[in-house]
N, C-alpha and C positions, 0 to 999 in steps of 0.2 A: 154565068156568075164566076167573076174570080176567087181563088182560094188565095188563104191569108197563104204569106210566104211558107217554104214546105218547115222551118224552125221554130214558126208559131204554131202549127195547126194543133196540134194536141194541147195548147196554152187558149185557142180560143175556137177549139169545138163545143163546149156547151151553150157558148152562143153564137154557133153557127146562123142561124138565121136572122140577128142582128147583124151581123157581117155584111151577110146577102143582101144585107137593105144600105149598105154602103155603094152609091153608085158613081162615083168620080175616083180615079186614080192616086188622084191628092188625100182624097177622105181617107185611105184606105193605107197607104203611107203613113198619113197622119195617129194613124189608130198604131199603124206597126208599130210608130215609133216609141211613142207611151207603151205599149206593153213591153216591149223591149227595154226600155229604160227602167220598167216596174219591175220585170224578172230580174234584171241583175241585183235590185237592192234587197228581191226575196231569196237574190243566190247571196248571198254575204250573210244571212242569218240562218238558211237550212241548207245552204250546198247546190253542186251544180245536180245535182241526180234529184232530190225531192222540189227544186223551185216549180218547173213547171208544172206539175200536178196540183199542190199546194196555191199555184196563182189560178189554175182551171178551176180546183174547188171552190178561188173565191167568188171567180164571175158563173159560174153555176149558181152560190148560194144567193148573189144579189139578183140572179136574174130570176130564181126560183119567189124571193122577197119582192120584185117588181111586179109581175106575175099575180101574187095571191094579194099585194097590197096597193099597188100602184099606178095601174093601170098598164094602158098601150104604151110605150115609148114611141115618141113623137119624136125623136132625134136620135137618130141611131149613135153617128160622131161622138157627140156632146157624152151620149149612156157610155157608151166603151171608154169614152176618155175619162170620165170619173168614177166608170167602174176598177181600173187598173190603179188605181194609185193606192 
């Protein structure tokens, strides 16, 4: 399994194993790219030191919400890209 670049990983270890079910090089970029792009608009309203905990705690909370209400995720991509924004 590849790991998210070494600048995300604490930004999307709660959903590490959504990750894991990213299987193309492209998907995987594609994901970095969105959350990359979402941490910096969460660094211009808490700073560079609280953004990435503050974005991990969001995709923790939705995937905790997926989880107890949602079901499986059938699209790994599609969940992280609408989870980050």
């Amino acid at each position: 399994m590849a790991l998210p670049s070494l600048d995300l990983r604490a930004v999307l270890a709660p959903v590490k194993l959504v990750w894991a079910r990213l299987e193309s090089r492209g998907a995987r970029c594609l994901v970095e790219a969105k959350v990359r792009t979402e941490l910096a608009r969460v660094v211009g309203f808490a700073g560079p030191a609280n953004a990435p905990q503050l974005l991990a705690d969001r995709l923790a909370r939705r995937l905790d919400n997926q989880m107890r209400l949602g079901g499986p995720i059938t699209d790994p991509v599609g969940w992280l890209i609408e989870a980050s924004p």
